[in-house]
C-alpha positions in Angstrom: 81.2 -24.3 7.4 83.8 -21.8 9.3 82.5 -21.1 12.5 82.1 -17.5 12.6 82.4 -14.8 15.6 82.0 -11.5 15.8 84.5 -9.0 17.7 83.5 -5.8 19.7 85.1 -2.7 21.5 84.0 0.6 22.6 82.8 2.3 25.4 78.6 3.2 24.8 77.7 0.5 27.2 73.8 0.7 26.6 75.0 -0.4 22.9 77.9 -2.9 23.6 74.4 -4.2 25.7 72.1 -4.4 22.7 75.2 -5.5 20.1 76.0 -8.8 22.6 72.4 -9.9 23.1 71.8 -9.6 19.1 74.9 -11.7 18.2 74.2 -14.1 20.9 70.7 -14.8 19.4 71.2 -14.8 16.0 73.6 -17.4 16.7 77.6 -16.6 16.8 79.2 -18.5 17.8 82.0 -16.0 19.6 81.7 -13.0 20.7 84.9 -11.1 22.1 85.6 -7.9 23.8 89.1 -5.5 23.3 91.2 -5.6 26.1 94.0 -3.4 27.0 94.1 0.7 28.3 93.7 2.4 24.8 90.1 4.9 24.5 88.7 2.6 22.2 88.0 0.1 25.2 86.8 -0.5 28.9 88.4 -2.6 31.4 88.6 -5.6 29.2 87.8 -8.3 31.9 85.2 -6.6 33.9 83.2 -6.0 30.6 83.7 -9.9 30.1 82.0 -10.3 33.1 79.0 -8.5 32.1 79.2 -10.1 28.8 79.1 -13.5 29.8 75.6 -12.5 31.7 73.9 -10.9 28.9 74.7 -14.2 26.8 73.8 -18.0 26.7 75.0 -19.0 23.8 77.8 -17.5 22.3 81.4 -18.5 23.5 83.4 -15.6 24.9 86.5 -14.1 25.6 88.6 -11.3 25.5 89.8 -10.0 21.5 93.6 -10.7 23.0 94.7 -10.3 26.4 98.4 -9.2 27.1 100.8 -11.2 29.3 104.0 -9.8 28.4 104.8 -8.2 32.0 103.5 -9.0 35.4 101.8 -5.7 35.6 99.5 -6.8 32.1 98.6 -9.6 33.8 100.5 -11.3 36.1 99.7 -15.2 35.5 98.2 -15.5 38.7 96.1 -13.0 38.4 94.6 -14.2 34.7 94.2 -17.5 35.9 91.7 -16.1 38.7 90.2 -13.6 36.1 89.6 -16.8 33.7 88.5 -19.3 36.1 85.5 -16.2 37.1 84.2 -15.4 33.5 84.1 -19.0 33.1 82.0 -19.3 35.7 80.1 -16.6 34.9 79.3 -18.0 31.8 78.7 -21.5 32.7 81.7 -22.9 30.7 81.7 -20.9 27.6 85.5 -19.0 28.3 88.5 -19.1 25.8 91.7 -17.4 26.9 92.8 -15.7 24.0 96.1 -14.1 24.8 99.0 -12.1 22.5 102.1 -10.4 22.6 101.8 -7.0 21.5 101.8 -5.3 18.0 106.3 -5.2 17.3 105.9 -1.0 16.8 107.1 2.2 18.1 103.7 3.5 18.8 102.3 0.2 20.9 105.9 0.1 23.2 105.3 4.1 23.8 100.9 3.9 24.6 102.0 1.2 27.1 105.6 2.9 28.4 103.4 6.5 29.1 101.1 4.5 31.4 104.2 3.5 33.4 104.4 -0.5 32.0 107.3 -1.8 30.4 107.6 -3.3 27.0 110.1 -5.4 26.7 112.0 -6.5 23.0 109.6 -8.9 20.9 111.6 -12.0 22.2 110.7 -11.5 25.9 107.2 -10.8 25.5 107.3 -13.9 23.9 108.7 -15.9 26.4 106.8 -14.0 29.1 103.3 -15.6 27.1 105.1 -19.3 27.3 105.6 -18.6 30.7 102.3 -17.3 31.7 100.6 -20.3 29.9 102.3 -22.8 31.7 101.8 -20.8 35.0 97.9 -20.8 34.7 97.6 -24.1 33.2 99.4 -25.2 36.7 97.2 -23.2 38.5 94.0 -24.6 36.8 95.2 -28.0 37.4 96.9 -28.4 40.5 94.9 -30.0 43.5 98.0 -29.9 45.9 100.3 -26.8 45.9 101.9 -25.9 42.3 105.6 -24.7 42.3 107.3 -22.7 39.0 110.3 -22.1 38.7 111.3 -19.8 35.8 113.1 -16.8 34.3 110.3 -14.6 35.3 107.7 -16.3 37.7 108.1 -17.9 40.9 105.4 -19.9 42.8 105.9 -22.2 46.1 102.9 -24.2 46.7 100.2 -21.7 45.2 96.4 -22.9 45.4 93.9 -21.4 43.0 90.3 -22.3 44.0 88.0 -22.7 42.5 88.9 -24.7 39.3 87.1 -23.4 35.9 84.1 -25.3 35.2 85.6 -26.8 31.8 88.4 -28.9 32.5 91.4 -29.2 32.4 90.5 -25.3 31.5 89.4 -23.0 29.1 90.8 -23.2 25.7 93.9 -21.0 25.4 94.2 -19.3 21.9 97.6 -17.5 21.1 97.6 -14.7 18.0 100.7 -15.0 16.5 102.3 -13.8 13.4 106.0 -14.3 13.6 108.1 -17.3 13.8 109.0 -17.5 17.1 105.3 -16.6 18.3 104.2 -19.4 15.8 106.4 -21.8 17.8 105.2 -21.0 21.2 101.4 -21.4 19.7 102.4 -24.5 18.7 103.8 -25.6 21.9 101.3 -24.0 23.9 97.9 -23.1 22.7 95.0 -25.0 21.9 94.1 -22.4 19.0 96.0 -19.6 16.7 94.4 -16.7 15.7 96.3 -14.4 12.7 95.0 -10.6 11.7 93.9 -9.1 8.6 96.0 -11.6 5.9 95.3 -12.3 2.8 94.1 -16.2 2.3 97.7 -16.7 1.3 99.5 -15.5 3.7 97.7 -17.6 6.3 98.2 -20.6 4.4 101.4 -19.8 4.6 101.8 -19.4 7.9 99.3 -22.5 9.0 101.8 -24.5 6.7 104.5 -23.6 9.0 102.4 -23.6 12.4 101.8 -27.5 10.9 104.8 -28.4 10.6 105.6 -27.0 13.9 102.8 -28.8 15.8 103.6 -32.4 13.8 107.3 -31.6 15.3 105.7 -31.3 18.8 103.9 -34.1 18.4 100.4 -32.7 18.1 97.6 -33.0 15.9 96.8 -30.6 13.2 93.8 -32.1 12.7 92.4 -31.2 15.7 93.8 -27.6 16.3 91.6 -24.9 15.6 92.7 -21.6 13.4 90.9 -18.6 13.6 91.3 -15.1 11.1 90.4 -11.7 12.1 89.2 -9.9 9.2 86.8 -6.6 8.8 83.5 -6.8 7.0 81.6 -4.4 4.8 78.2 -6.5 4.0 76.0 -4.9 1.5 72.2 -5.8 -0.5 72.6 -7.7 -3.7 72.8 -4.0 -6.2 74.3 -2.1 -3.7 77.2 0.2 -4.1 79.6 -0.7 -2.4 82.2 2.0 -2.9 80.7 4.6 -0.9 80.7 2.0 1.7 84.6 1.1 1.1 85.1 5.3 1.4 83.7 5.3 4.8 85.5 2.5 6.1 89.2 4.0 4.8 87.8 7.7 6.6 86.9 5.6 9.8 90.3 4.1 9.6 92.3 7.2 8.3 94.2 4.7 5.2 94.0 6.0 1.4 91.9 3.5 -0.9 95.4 1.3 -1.9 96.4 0.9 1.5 97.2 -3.4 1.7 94.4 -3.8 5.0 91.8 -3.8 2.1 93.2 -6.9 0.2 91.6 -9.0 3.7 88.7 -7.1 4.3 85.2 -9.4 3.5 83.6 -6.7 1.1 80.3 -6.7 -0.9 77.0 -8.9 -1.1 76.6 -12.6 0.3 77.9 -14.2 -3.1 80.9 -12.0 -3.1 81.9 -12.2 0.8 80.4 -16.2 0.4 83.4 -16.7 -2.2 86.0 -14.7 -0.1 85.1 -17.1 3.0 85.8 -19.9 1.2 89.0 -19.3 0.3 89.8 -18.5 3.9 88.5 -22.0 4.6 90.6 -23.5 1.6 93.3 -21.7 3.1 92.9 -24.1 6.6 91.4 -21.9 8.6 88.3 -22.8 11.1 87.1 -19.9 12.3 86.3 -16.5 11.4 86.9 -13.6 13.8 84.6 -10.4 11.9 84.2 -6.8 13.0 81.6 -5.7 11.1 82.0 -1.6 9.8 79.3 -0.5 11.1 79.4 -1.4 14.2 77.9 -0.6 17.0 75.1 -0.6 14.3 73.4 -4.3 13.8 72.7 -4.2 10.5 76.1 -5.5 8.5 75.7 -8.2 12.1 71.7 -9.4 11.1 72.7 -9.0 7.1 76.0 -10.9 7.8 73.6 -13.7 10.2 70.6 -13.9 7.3 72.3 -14.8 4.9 75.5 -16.8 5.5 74.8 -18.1 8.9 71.9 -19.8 7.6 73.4 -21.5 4.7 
């Protein structure tokens, strides 16, 4: 069975609250939190903080985190960040880090706030970067140097070392070939967005090849999906439920998000999984439609978690 977690954002903190301790008991077994500066989110790493107290179960981490300029994060700084929520949470961190949606709108949100975005290609080297930078830092028990294009360290020190060693598990999502190729260089996990079942096997064929060319297991690497979910009652409707969710999201019924979305009762969303699964993925990444409701999260938890 996938292992299956559940994704949050927002900024009602009484229910972001409520909406961690449910998941956490009902047994996901991940539960992340937006990160970035859009209005849909707090500060992404101080809500992980109060996350990973509200929590005992539930691995954690932020949705993505960005590391394609020193000013979002700097690699020092995310190391530090990482090695406190995983204290915080007594070991239960993974890094999950990305490099930025390749659009107009994303480069100009980020530009107006004064940060650069730089051309696809050098975010993406900026991420391989970054990972080896905090990896050094997590590891080193004498002064770590770097030298590289973007980063340079002279006998840094980061104390104290996360409590899961050699560190929390570092997740890349990653879409593209050349982001696919750093993932499989780099990351201990890939995560891709709202694809069909065959367009991630597709791209977990490639990210395969590219790991057996690194030398790496496939075996052993885990791959995550982020997909919506509209769970519904065996009889239910569900169109009015699909309506709301293209209103929420401002797309017209034939817009392509819907071909991924997990839709209709546990039979229906139990077949969709498994093709997910037969497709090679591991894990499931879900943000449920009605959220911050529970009710799609305690359905979703009655009747396929349980299975």
């Amino acid at each position: 069975m996938l292992a299956i977690g559940v994704q949050t954002w927002g900024t009602d903190v009484a229910a972001l609250r409520h909406y961690w301790t449910v998941a956490d008991e009902l047994g996901y077994a991940r539960i992340t939190y937006g990160d970035g500066l859009g209005a849909w989110t707090h500060d992404g790493w101080t809500m992980l903080g109060a996350l990973a107290g509200l929590t005992r179960r539930a691995r954690i981490g932020p949705a993505v985190t960005y590391a394609f300029d020193a000013s979002s994060h700097h690699p020092s700084w995310l190391a530090k960040r990482a090695v406190t929520v995983d204290h915080l949470s007594g070991g239960r961190l993974d890094l999950r880090l990305a490099v930025g949606a390749e659009d107009d709108a994303a480069a100009r949100s980020w530009s107006s706030l004064g940060i650069r975005y730089p051309q696809a290609g050098a975010r993406i080297e900026t991420l391989a970067e970054t990972v080896e930078i905090v990896r050094g830092l997590w590891g080193a028990h004498d002064g770590f140097d770097h030298r590289g294009p973007r980063y340079a360290l002279t006998d840094a020190r980061l104390d104290p070392k996360p409590v899961q060693r050699p560190g929390p598990p570092i997740w890349i999502a990653a879409m593209g070939p050349r982001a696919l190729a750093v993932t499989a260089r780099h990351a201990d996990g890939w995560e891709a967005s709202y694809v069909t079942p065959k367009d991630f096997a597709s791209r977990w064929q490639r990210l395969s090849e590219q790991l057996s060319a690194e030398g790496r297991s496939a075996d052993a690497f885990r791959r995550s999906v982020e997909l919506d979910a509209i769970v519904t009652v065996p009889g239910e409707a569900l169109g009015p439920r699909l309506a709301r969710f293209c209103a929420d999201r401002g797309i017209v019924s034939e817009h392509p998000l819907l071909d991924t979305v997990l839709a209709g009762d546990d039979e229906a969303i139990s077949r969709r999984i498994a093709s997910y699964e037969a497709a090679g993925a591991t894990d499931l990444m879900l943000g449920f439609a009605d959220f911050p409701e529970t009710h799609m999260l305690e359905l979703f938890a009655a009747t396929m978690l349980a299975r």
